[in-house]
C-alpha positions as CSV (number, residue, x, y, z in Angstrom):
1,X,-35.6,31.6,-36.8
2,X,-32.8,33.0,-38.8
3,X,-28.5,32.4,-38.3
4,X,-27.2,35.0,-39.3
5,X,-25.9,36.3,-36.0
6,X,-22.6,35.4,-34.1
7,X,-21.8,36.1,-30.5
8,X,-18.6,37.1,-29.3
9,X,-18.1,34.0,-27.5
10,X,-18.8,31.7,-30.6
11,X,-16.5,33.8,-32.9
12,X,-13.8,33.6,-30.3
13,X,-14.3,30.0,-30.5
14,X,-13.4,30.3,-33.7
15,X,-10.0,31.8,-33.5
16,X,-9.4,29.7,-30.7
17,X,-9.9,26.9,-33.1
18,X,-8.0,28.1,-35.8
19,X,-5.2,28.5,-33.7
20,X,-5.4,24.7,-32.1
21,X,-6.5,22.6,-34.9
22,X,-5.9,22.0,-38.5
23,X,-8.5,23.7,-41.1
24,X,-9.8,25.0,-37.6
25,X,-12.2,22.1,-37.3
26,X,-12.4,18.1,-36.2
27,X,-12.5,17.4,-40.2
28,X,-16.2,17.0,-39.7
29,X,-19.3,19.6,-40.5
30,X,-18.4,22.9,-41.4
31,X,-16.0,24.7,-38.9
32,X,-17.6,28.0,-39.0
33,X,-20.9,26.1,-36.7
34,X,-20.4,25.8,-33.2
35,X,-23.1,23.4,-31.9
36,X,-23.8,24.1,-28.2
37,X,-27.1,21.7,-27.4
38,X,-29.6,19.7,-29.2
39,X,-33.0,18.4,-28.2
40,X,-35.0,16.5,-30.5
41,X,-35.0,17.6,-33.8
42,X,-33.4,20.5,-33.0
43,X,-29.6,22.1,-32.5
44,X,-28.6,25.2,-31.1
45,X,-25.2,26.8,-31.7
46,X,-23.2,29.1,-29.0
47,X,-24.6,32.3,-30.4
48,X,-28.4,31.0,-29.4
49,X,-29.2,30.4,-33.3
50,X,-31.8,27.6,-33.8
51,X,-31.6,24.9,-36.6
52,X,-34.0,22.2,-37.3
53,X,-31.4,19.5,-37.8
54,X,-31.3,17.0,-40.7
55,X,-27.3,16.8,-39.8
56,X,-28.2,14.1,-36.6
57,X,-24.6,13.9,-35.8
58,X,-24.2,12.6,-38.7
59,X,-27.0,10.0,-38.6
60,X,-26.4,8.5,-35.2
61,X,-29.3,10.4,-33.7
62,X,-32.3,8.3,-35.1
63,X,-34.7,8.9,-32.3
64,X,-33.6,12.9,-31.9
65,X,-31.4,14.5,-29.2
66,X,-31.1,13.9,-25.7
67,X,-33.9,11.4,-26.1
68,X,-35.3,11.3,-22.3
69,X,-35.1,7.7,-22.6
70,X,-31.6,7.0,-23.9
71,X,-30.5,10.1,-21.4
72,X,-32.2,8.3,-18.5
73,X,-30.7,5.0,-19.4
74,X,-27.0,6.3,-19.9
75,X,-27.4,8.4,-16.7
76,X,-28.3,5.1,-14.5
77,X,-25.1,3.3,-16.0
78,X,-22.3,6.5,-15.1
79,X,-22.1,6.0,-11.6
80,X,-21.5,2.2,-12.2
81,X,-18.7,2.8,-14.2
82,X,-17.7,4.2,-18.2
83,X,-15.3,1.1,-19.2
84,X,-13.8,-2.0,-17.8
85,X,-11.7,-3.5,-21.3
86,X,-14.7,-6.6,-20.1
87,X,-17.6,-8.6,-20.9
88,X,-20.5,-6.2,-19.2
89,X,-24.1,-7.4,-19.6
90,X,-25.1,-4.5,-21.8
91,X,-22.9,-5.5,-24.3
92,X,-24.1,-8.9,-24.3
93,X,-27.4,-7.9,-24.5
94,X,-27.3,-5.6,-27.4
95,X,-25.0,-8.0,-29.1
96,X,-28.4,-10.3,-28.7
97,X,-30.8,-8.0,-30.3
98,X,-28.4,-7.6,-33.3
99,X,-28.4,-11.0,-33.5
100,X,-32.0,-11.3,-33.6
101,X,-32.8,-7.7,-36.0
102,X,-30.2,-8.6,-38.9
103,X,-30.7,-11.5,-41.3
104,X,-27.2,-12.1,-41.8
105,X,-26.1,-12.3,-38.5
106,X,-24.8,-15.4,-36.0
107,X,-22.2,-13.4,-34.3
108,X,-21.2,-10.1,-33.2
109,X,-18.0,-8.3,-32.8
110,X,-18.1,-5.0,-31.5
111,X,-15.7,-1.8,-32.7
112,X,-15.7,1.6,-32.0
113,X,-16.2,3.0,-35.5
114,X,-17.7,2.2,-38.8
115,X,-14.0,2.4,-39.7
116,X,-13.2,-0.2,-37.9
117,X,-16.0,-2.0,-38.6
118,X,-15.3,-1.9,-42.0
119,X,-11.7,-2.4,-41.7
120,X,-12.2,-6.3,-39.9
121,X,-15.4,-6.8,-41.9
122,X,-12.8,-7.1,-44.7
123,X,-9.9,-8.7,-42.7
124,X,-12.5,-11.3,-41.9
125,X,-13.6,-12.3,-45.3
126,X,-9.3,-12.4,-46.4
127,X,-9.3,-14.6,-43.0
128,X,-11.9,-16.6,-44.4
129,X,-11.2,-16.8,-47.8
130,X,-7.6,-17.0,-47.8
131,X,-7.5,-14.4,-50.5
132,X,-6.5,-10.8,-50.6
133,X,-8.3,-8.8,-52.7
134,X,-11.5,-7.0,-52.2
135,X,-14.1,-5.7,-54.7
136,X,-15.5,-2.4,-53.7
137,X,-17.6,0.5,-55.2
138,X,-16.7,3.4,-57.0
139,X,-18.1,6.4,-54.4
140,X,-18.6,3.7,-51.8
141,X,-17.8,5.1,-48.6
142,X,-16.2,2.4,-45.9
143,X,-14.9,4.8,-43.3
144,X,-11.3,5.9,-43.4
145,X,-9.0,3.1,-43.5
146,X,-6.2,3.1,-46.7
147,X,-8.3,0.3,-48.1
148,X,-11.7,2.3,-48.0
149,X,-10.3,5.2,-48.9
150,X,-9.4,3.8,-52.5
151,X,-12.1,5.7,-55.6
152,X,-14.5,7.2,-52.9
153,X,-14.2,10.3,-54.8
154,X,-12.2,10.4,-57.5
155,X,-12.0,13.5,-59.5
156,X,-11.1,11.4,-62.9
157,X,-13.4,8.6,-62.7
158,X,-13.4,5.9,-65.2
159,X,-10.2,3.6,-65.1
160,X,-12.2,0.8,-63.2
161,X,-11.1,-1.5,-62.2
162,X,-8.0,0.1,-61.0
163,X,-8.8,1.7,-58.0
164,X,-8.0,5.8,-57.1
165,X,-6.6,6.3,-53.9
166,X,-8.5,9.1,-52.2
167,X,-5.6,10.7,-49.4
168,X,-2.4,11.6,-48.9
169,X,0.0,9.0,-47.2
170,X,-1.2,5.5,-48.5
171,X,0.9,3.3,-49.6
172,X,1.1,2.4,-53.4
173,X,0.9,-1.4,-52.4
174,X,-3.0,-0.8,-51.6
175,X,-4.3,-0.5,-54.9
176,X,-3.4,-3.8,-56.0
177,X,-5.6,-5.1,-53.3
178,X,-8.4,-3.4,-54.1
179,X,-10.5,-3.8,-57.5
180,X,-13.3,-1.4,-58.4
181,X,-16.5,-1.5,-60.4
182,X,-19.5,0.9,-60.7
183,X,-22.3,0.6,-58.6
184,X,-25.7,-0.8,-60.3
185,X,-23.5,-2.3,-63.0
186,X,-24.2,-6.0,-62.6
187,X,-22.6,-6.7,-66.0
188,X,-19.2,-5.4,-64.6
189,X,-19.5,-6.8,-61.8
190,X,-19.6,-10.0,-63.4
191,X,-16.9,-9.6,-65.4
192,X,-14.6,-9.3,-62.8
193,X,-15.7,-11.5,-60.6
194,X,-15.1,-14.2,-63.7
195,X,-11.5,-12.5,-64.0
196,X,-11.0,-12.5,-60.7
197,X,-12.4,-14.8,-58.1
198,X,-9.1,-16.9,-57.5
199,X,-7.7,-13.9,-55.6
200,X,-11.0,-12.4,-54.3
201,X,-11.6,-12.3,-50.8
202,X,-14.5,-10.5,-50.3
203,X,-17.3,-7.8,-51.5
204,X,-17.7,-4.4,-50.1
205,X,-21.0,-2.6,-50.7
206,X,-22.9,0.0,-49.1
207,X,-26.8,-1.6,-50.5
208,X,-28.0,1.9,-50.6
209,X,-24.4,3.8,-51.8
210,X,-24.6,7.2,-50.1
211,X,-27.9,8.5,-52.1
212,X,-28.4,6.1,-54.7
213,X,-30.4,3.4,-54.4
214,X,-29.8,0.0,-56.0
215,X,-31.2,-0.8,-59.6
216,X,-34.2,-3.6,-59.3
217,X,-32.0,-6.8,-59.3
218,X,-29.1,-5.6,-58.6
219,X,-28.1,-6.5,-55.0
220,X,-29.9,-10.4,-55.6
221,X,-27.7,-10.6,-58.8
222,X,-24.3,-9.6,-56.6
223,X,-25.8,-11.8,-54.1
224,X,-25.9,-15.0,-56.6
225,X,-22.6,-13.5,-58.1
226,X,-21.0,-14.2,-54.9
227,X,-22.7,-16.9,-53.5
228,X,-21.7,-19.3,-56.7
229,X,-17.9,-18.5,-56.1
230,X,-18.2,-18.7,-52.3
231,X,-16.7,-15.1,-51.8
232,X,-18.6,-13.4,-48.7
233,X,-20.8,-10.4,-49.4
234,X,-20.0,-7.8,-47.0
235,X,-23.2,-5.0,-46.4
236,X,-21.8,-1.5,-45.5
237,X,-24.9,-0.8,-43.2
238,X,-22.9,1.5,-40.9
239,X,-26.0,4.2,-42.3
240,X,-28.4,2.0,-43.3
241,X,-28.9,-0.5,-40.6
242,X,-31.4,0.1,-38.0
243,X,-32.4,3.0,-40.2
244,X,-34.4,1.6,-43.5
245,X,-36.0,-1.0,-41.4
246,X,-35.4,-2.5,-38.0
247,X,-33.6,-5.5,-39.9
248,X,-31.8,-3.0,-42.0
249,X,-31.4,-2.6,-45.7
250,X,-30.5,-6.3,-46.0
251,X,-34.6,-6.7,-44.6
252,X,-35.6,-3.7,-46.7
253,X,-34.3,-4.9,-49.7
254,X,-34.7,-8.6,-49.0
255,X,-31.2,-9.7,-49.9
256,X,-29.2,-11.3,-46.9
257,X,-25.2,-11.1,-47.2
258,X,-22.4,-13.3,-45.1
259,X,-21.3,-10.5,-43.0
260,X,-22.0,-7.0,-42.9
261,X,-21.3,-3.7,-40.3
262,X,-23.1,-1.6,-38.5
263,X,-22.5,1.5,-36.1
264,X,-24.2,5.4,-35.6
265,X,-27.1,3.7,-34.8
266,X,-26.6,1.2,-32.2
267,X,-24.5,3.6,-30.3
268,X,-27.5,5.7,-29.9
269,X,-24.8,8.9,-30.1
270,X,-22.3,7.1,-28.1
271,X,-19.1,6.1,-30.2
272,X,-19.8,2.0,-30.9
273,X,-19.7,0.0,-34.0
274,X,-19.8,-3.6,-35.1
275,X,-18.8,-6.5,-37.2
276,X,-21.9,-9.7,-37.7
277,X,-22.3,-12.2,-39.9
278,X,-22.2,-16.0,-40.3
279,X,-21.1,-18.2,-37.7
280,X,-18.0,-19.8,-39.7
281,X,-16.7,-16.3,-40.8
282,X,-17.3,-14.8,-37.7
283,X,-15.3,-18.4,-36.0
284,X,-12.1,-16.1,-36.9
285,X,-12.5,-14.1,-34.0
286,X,-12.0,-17.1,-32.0
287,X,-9.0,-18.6,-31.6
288,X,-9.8,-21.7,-30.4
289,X,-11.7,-22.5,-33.3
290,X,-9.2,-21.7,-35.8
291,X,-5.6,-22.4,-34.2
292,X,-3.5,-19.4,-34.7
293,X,-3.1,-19.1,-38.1
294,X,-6.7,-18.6,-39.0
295,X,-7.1,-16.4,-35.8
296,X,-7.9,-12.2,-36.5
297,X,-6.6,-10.8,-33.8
298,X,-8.9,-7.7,-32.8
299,X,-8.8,-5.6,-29.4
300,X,-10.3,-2.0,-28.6
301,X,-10.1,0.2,-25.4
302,X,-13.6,0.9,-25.6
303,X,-15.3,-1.9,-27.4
304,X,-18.7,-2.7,-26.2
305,X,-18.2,-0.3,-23.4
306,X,-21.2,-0.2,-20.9
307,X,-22.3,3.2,-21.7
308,X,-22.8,3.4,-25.4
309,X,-24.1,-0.2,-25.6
310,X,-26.9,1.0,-23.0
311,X,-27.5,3.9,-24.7
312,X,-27.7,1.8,-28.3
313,X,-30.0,-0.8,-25.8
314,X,-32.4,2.1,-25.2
315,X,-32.8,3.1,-29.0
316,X,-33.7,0.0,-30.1
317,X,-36.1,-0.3,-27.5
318,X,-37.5,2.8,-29.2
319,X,-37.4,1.7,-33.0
320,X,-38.9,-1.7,-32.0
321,X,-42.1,0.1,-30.8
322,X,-45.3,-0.3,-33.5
323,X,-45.3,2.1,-36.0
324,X,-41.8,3.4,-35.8
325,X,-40.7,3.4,-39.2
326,X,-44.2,4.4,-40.5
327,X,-43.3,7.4,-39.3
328,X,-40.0,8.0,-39.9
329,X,-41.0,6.9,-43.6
330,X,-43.9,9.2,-43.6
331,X,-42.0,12.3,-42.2
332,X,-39.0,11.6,-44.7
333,X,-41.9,11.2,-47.8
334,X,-43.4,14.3,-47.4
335,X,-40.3,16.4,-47.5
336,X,-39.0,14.3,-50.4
337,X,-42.5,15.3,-51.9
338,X,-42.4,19.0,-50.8
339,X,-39.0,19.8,-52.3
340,X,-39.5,18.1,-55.3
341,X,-42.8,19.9,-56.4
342,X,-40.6,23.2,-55.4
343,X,-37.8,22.5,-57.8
344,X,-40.0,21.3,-60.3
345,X,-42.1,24.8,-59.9
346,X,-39.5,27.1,-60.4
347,X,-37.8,25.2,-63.0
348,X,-34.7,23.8,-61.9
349,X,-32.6,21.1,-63.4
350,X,-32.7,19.1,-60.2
351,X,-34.1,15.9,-58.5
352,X,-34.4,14.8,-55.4
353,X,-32.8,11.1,-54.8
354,X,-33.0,8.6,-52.0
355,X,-35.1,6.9,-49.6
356,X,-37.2,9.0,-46.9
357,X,-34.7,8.3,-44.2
358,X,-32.1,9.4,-46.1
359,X,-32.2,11.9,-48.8
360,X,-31.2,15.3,-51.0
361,X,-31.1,17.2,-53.9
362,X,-29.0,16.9,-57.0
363,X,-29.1,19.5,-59.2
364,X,-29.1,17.8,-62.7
365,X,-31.7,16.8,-65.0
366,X,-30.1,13.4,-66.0
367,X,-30.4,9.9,-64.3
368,X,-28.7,8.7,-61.7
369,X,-27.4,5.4,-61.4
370,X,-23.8,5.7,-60.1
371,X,-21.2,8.0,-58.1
372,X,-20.6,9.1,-62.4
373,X,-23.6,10.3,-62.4
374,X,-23.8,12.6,-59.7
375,X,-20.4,14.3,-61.1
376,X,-23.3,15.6,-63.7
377,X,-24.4,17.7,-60.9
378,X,-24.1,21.7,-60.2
379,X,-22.1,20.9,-57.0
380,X,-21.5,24.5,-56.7
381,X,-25.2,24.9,-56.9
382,X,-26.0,22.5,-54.2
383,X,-23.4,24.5,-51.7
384,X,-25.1,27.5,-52.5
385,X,-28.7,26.0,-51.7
386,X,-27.2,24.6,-48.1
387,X,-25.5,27.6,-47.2
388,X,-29.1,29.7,-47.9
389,X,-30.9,27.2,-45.9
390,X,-27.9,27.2,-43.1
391,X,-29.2,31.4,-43.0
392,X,-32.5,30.7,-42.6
393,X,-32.1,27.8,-39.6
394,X,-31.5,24.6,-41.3
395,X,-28.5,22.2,-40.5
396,X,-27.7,19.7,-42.9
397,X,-24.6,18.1,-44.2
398,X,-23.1,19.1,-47.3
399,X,-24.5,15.6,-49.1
400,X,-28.0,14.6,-47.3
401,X,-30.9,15.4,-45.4
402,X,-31.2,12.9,-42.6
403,X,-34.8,12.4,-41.0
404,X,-35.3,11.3,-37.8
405,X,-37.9,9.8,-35.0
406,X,-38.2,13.6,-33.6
407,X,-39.1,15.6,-36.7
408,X,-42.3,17.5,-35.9
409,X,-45.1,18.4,-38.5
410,X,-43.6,21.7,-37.1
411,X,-40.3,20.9,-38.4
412,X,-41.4,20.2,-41.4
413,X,-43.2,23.4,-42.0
414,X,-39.9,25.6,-40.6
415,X,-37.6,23.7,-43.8
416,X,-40.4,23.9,-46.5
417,X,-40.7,27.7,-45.5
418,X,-36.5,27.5,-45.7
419,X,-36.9,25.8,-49.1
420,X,-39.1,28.1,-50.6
421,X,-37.2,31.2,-49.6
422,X,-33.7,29.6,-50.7
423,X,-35.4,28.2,-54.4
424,X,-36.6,31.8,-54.8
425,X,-33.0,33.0,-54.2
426,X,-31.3,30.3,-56.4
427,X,-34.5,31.1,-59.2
428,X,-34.2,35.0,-59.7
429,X,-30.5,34.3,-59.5
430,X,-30.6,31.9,-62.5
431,X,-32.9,33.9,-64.5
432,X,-30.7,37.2,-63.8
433,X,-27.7,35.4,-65.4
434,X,-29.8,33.9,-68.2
């Protein structure tokens, strides 16, 4: 199974999208990739090339491609409509098993997007709080909003706690609403929380930030942080939730915030998101519980539309099932395992960070504790790597590997073949300039 090959059609495709959109791509995965199907753990693209794919739409696809289950389910609901701007009983009852998988959560508000998710997550806790300002994470990611998009990447880290904007076209006004500390620093954390808890309204983590996971003690000690000044913990668990366990990270890690938001998941491909979280934060939804000036007005075309909640219905069905995430752990593990032992073999600075759902390689010898940290790393190298394994039929984002449900022992052998072949490459490379 190798990618090297473009048909006609696929490179016309191409130009065609050159010509039509900007960058010649939707801003996504790399515009040069034209997926035409998927099935399982697989994706094919319109020249016939086969990938085994750790891209999963971008996570979404927990249970694999056109699951027959989720397909059957979503293909019983078209002919009864897509959308109705309504309450619809698949939305209710999804809205019940969230209630019922995640700790933190009394009530649930659905969204289209982990953007918007994010977005109200935080509008709720200023509703709440009466306060303005949130606390986020340096290299946190919270969707694309001006307020998320504040020190996701910045190139010249290190003036926390003034915040970075990320884009083009936000306002300057922003970063004075936003404060920023480094994540796994409980000790800054505090200190601006003492500093600054009069005009805190909330704080916006992700409790595994993109591939790091969380020092021992860290999320409990922002959990006490917060929960001595009364200022709502929000969880990011737009990736994480349904993913590390069926009750989330907040059940994986054992830590329980106020609110916290989830989506790729519970959409089961479809676009769907949510906002849950304690009953009195959640009360500002509701207008008739806080009179209009306490009411956060929120309204979407699409939200909790019939087909994507049935489709996120039918996936959970799935991850409820006994030995789900043994699995999925167990698949994830022994790649984790494999590549590791590979790197470490032929003697490059690199380690492999994460949790088995959710993983990749980061080619630097030091620790790794932050979004610093990982600026350590041979980025340049770690394109290189993807772009050998993209050859040789592996899809994966530019920053993880994620694993799913439909991952075959067959899979696995296909990407540790593509490992070994790609290391090799990157190893007599490194010795020839050496």
């Amino acid at each position: 199974m190798t990618a090297n090959t473009r048909s006609d059609v696929e490179l016309g495709l191409i130009e065609t999208a050159k010509r039509v959109l900007p960058a010649g791509g939707f801003g996504n995965f790399a515009p040069e990739v034209i997926i035409r199907a998927g099935r399982g753990g697989r994706v094919w693209d319109e020249s016939g090339n086969e990938y085994v794919d750790f891209l999963l739409g971008s996570g979404p696809m927990l249970v694999g491609h056109a699951h027959p289950e989720v397909t059957a389910a979503v293909q019983a609901q078209l002919p009864q409509g897509t959308t109705f701007f309504a309450n619809n009983r698949h939305g209710i009852l999804l809205a019940q098993a969230i209630v019922a998988a995640m700790p933190c959560a009394d009530k649930v508000r659905f969204v289209t997007s982990g953007t918007e998710a994010d977005l109200y997550a935080m509008r709720a806790a200023r509703a709440f709080r009466k306060r303005d300002k949130i606390l986020k994470f340096e290299g946190g990611y919270h969707g694309m909003s001006d307020y998320a998009l504040m020190s996701l990447a910045p190139k010249r880290p290190g003036n926390s706690p003034q915040p970075i904007p990320d884009s083009a076209g936000i306002p300057r006004s922003v970063q004075d609403e936003m404060l920023v500390a480094p994540f796994n620093d409980l000790d800054a954390v505090a200190g601006l929380i003492a500093t600054h808890h009069d005009a805190l309204a909330g704080v916006i983590v992700e409790p595994f930030q993109r591939l790091i996971p969380p020092a021992p003690g860290f999320l409990q000690g922002l959990r006490k942080l917060t929960a001595e000044r009364g200022i709502p913990l929000i969880f990011d668990e737009v990736v994480t939730g349904f993913r590390f366990a069926y009750g989330g990270a907040q059940e994986y890690y054992g830590v329980t915030p106020d609110l916290c938001t989830l989506g790729k998941v519970i959409g089961g491909g479809f676009p769907l998101a949510a906002v849950a979280g304690r009953e009195e934060i959640m009360a500002h939804f509701d207008r008739s519980l806080v009179g209009d000036d306490g009411f956060l007005m929120q309204i979407g075309t699409l939200s909790g539309n019939p087909v994507a909640a049935t489709a996120g219905l039918a996936t959970l069905e799935i991850l409820k099932r006994p030995g789900t995430y043994q699995q999925l752990f167990a698949t994830g593990r022994a790649l984790m395992e494999a590549l590791s032992e590979m790197l470490m073999r032929a003697g490059l600075p690199a380690q492999v960070i994460g949790e088995p759902p959710l993983f990749d390689v980061v080619f630097t010898d030091g620790e790794i504790r932050d979004y610093r940290d990982t600026l350590r790393g041979d980025a340049g190298l770690l394109r290189r790597f993807n772009a050998l394994l993209r050859e040789r039929g592996i899809m994966k984002g530019e920053s993880k590997y994620y694993v799913s449900l439909a991952h075959t022992a067959e899979d696995v052998r296909h990407t540790c073949d593509a490992w070994a072949a790609a290391i090799d490459v990157l190893a007599a490379a490194r010795a020839t300039a050496g």
